[in-house]
GUBANU-416811 format. One record per residue: z, y, x negated of N, C-alpha, C, O in turn. Coordinates in steps of 0.1 Angstrom, whole numbers, plus 5000, padded with zeros to 4 digits. Atoms other than C-alpha are relative to their C-alpha. Layout:
N
ZYXZYXZYXZYX/...
***
This chain:
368
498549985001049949801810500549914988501349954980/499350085011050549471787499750054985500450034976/500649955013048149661758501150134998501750164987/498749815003050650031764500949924992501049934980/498750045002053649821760499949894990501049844987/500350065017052049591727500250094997501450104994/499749925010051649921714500950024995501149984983/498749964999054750051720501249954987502050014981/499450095008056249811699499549974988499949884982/500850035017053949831665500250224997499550315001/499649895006055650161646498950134997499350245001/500849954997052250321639499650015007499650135007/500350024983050950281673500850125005500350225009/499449924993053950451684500050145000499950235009/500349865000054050721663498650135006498650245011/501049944999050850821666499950065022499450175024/499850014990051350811709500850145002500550255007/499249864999054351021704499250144997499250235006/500649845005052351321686499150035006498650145003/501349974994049451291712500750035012500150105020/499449954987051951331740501050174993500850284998/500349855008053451621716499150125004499350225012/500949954998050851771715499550055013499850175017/500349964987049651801747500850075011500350145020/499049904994052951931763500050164992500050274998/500449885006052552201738499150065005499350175012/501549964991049152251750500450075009500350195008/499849954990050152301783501350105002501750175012/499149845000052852551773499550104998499750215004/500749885010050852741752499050055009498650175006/501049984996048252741776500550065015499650115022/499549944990050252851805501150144999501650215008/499849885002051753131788499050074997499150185003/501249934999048353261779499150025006498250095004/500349954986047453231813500650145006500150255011/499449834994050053491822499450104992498750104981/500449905005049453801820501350094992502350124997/498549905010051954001795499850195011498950265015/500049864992053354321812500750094995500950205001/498749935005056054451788500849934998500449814997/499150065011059254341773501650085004502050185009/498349984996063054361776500650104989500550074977/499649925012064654681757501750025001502450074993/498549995001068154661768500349865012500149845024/499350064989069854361778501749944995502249954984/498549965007073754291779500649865012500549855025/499750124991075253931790499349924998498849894988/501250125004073353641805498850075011498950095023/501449954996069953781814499149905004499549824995/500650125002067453491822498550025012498550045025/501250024990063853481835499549865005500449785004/500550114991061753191854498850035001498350145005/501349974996058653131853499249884997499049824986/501250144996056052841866501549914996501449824989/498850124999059552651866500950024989502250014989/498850005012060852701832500750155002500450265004/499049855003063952921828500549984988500649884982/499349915014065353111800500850094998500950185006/499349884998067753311789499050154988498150124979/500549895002066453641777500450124986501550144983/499049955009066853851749499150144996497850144998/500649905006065954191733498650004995498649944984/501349995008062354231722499149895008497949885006/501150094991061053951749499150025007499250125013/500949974996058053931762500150005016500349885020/500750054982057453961805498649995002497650034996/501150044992055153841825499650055014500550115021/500450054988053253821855500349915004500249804998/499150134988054853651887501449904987501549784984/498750025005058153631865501250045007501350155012/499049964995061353611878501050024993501449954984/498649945012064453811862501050025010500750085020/499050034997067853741871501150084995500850104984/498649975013071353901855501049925011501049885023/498450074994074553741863501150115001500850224997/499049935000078053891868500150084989499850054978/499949895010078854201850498750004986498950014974/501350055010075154141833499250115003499350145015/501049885003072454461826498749974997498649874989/500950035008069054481819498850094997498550155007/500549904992066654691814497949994994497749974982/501250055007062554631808499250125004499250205013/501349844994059554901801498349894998497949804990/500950014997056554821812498650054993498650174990/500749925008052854851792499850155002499850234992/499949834996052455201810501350094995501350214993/498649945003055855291800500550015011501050125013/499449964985057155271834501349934996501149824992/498350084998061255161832500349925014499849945025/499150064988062954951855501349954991501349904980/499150035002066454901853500649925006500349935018/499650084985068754621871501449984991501749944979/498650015001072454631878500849844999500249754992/499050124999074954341881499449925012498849985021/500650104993073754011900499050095010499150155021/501149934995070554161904498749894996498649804987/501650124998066753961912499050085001499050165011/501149994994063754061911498449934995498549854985/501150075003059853931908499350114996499350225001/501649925005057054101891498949955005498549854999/500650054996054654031912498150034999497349955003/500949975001051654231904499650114995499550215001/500949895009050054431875498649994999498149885001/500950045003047054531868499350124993498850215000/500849875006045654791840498849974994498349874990/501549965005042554941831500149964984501149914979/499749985011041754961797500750074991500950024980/499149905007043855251785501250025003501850135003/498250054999047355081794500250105006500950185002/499449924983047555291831499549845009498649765009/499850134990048455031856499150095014499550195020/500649984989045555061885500849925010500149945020/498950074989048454831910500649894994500549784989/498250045005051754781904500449935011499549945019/499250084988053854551931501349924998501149804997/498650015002057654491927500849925007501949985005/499150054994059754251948501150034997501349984986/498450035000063654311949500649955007500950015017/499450064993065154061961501650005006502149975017/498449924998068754191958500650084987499950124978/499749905007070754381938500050165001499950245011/500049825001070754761923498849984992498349884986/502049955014067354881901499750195008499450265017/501049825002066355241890498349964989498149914978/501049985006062755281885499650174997499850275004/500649915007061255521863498250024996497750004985/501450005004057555591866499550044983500250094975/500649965011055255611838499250054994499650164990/501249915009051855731819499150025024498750125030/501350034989049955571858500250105012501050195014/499649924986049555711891500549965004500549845004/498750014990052255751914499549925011500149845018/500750084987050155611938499949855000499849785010/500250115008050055301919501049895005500849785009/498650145003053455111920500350005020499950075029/500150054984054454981956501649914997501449814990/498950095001058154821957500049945009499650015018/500150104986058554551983501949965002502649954992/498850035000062254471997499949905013498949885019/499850084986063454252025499850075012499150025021/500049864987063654552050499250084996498550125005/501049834998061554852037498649964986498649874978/501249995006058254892019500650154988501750174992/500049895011058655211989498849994993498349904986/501649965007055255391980500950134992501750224996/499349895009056055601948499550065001498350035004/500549865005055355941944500650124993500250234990/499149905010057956091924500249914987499649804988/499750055013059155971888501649915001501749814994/498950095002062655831894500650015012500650115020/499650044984064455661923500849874992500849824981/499450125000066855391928500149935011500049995022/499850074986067355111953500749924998500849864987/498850115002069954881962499749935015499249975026/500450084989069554591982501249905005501249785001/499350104997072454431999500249915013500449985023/499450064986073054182027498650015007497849945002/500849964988070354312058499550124994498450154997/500649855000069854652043499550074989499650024978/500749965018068254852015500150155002499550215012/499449875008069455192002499150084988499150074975/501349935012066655401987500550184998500750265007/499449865000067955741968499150034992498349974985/501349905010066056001951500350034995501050125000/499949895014066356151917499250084994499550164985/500849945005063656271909498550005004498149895000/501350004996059956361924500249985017501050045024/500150014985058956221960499949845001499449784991/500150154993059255851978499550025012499750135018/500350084986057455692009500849905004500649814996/499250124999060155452026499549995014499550085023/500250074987058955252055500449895005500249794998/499850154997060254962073498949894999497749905000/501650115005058354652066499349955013500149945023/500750044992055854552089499850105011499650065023/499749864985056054912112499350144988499150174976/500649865003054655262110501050054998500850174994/499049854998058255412110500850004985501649924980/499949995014058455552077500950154998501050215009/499549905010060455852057499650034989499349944981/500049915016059856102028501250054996502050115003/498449925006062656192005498950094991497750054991/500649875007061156501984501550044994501650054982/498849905008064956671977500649884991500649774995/498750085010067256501945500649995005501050105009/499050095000069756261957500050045015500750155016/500250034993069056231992499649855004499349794994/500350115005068355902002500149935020500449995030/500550104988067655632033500849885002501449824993/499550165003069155312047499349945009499150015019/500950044993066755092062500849875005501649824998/499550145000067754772080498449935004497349964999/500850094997065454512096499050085009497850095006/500849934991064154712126500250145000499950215010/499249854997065655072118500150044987500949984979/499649915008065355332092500950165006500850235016/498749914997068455582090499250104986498750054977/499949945008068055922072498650095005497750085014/499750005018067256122046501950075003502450175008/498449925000071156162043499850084987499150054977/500149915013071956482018500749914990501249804991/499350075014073156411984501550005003501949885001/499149985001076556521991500649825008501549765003/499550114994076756172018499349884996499549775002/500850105006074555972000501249844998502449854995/498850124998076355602002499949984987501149994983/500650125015075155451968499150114983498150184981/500849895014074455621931499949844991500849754992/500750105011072755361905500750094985501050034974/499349895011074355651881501649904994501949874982/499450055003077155471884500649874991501749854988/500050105008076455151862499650124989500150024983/500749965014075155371833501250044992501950134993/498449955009077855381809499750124986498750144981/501049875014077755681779499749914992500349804989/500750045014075455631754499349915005498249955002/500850094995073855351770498350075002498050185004/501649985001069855331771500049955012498949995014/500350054989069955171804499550075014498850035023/500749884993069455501823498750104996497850155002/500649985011067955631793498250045003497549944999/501550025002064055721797499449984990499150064981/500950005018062155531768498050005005497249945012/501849964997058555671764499549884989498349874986/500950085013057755421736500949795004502049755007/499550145001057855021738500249944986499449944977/499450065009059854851715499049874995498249825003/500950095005058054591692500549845005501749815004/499950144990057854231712500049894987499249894978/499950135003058953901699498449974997497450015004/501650054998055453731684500249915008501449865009/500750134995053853461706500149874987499449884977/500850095012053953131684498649975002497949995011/501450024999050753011674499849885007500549785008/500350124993048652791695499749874995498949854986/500350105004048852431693498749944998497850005005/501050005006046252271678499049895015499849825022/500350084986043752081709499849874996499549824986/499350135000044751761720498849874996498749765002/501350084999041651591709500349964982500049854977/500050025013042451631673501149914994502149905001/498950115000044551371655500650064990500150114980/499349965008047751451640499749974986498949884985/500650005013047451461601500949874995502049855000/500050135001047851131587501650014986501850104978/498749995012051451061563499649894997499149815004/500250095012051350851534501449965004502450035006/499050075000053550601539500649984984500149974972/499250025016056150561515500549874997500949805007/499850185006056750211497501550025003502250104996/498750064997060050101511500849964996500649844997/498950025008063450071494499849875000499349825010/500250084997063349741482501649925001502749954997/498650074993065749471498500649954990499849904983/499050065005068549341479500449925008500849935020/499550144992069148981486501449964995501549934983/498650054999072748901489500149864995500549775002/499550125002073148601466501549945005502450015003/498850055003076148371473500549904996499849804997/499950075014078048181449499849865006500449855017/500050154995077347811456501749915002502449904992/498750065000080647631465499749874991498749804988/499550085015082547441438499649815005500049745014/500350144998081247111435500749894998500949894986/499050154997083446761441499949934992498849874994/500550145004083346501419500649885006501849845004/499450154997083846181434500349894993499549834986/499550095006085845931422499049894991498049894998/501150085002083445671401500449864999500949824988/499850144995084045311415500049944990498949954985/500550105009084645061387500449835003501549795006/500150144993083944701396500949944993500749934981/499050075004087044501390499149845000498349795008/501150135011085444191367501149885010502349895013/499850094993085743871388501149874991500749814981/499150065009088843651376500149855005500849805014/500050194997088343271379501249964988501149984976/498950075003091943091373500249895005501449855006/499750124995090942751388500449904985501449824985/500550095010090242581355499150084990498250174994/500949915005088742711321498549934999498249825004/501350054997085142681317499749944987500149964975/500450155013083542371298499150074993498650184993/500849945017081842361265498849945002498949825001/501350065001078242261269499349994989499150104984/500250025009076842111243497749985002496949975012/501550034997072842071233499649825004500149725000/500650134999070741791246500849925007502049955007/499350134991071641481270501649994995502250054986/498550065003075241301273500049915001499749875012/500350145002075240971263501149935007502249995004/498950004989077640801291500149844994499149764993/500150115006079040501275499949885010499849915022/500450144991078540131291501349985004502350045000/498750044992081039971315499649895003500449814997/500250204998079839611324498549974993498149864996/500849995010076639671299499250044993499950094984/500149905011074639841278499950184999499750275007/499449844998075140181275498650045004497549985002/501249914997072740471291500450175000501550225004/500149834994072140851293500650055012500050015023/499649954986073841011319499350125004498550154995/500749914997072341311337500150134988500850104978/499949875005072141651320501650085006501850085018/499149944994075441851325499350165007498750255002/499949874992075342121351500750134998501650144990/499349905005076142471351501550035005502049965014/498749984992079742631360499850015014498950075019/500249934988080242651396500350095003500750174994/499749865000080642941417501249975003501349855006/499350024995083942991427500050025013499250095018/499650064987085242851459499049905002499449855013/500750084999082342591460500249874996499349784996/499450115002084542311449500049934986499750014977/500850035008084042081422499349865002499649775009/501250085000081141881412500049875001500749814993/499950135002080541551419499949884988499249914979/500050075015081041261391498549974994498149864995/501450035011077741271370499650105003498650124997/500649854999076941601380500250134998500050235005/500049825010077841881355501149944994501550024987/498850035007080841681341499349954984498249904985/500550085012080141551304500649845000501649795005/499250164999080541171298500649984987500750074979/499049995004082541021278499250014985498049984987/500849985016081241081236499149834997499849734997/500350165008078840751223501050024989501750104985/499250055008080040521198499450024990498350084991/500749995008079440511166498949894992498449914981/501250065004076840251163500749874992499949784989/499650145010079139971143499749895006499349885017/500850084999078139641138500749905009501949905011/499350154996078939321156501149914994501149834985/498750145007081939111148499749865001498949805008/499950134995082438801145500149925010501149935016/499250094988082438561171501049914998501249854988/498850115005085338341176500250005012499550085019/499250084991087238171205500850095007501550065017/499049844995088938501212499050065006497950095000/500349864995087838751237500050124994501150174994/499549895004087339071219499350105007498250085012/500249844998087239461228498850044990498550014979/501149925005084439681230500450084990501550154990/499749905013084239861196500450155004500550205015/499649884995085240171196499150124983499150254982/500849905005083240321167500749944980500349984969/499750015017085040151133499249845001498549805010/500650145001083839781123501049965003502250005003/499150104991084839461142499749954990498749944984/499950175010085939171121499649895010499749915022/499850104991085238841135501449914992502049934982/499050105005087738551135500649935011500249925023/499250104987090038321155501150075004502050025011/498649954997092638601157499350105006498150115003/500249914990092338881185499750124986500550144976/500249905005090739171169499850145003498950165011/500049864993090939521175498950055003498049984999/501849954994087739741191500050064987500950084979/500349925014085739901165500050145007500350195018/499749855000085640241161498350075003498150195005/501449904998081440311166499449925005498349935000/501350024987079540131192500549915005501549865002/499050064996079739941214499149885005498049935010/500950074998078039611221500049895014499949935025/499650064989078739291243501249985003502250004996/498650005001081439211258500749944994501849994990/499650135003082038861247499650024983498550074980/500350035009081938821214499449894990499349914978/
***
């Protein structure tokens, strides 16, 4: 079951399923109408007409083929009328039934037994090429062995109504010895279940089949020649064989639905606001050491100046990134004298007994 229903579902697979189930219902149409036996064909029909047979129904049409064990129907105000390969007629009135129940000819298209069911309705039969002996009508109530050329019967309700037009009838009740001959034109019988009545004359005759025949109509009509039948289609091919293989066709190709990319954003582009130090501007660093002048004696190097700080980290402690103060200029010693003098300052010291100013370039002791 899980392999059917993979199938099922893969396109080739399927198809191919389908046409083998095709097929085979064909088969078994084709092969069940060429079972029946063909018996003649419909030459007049008028309305809805419709046969049955092995279950299927149809409606019916001029030039159709019958069968064996077919059943033919008319509906309200509906006609029909079929000849038989012998040429034998049968005609049927308004909601009228009957069954074909059994042919059977020799080779020279004379029916060796005929057998007719009417289930209800009106019907004129008209013998044909076979012997009278031959055909046998069956009804609910009476048996009818032909021996004349044309007769009619009507079947309604409980009872059946057999008249004569032409030649001789056997009418018997069904299942009994107690039978009737009509021999005279338009005389005729009424049989019920247990009781045949008659031959009443023509003059009281209950029932004429005459009466559906309208002028000009073929339906009373005797036709000695059968009308050309509908063909048979041809037989399907057997189910063994595999349907004929189709070239597949290369497949439209797909169009891909581009769509347009949405419009792209530009985002603002961040520019870093430059960091603004307004404690103090920044010192001048000069190359090489800072010579840090003397204070109680002789002068020395102070550290190396440091770099700027960062901001908010304060400022630097004294000898540590500050510059000291400029050396002197190297001038000479003054005089000594009795006077205290100032450290030079970088020009020449005089000596003497009078207070003398610092020099201007170095700077030596204190005392002079």
């Amino acid at each position: 079951m899980g392999v059917l229903r993979s199938a099922l579902h893969r396109p080739q697979q399927r198809r191919y399923m389908l046409a083998i189930a095709s097929a085979l219902i064909a088969t078994a149409i084709a092969q069940d109408a060429s079972a029946q036996t063909l018996i003649g064909g419909a030459t007049v029909i008028q309305n809805d007409v419709r046969g049955d047979i092995l279950g299927r129904r149809s409606k019916l049409n001029v030039g159709d083929r019958i069968f064996q064990d077919q059943n033919v129907q008319t509906a309200d105000d509906s006609l029909a009328k079929f000849v038989f390969l012998d040429l034998t007629n049968m005609s049927l009135g308004p909601q009228s039934q009957v069954k074909l129940d059994k042919f059977v000819y020799d080779g020279d298209g004379k029916a060796k037994s005929v057998s007719v069911t009417a289930l209800k309705g009106a019907f004129r039969f008209i013998s044909g090429q076979s012997q009278h002996d031959a055909y046998q009508v069956v009804t609910p109530q009476a048996v009818i062995g032909v021996r004349g050329t044309t007769y009619d019967v009507q079947v309604e309700g409980l009872r059946t109504i057999v008249v004569l037009q032409e030649g001789e009838v056997n009418v018997c009740v069904r299942n009994t010895a107690n039978c009737r001959t009509l021999n005279e034109p338009g005389t005729s019988v009424t049989v019920t279940q247990n009781n045949i009545e008659g031959p009443t004359p023509a003059a009281n005759k209950p029932w004429d089949f005459g009466s559906l025949c309208a002028p000009g109509a073929d339906l009373c009509a005797h036709t000695t020649q059968l009308a050309s039948l509908t063909p048979l289609p041809p037989p399907p091919p057997p189910a063994s064989a595999r349907p004929p293989r189709r070239h597949a066709q290369a497949p439209a190709p797909r169009l891909r639905q581009v769509e347009a990319p949405p419009p792209r954003v530009r985002r603002p582009v961040r520019v870093a606001r430059p960091a603004i130090y307004d404690d103090y501007p920044p010192p001048y660093y000069g190359p090489g050491p800072v010579y840090m002048p003397p204070v109680y004696g002789g002068g020395y190097y102070g550290p190396r100046p440091g770099r700027y700080p960062r901001p908010g980290m304060g400022r630097p402690p004294y000898g540590g990134g500050y510059p000291g103060r400029p050396p002197g200029m190297g001038g000479g010693r003054g005089p000594g004298g009795p006077v205290i003098g100032y450290p030079g300052r970088g020009g020449m010291g005089g000596g003497g007994p009078v207070l003398r100013s610092p020099g201007r370039g170095g700077g030596g002791s204190i005392l002079r």
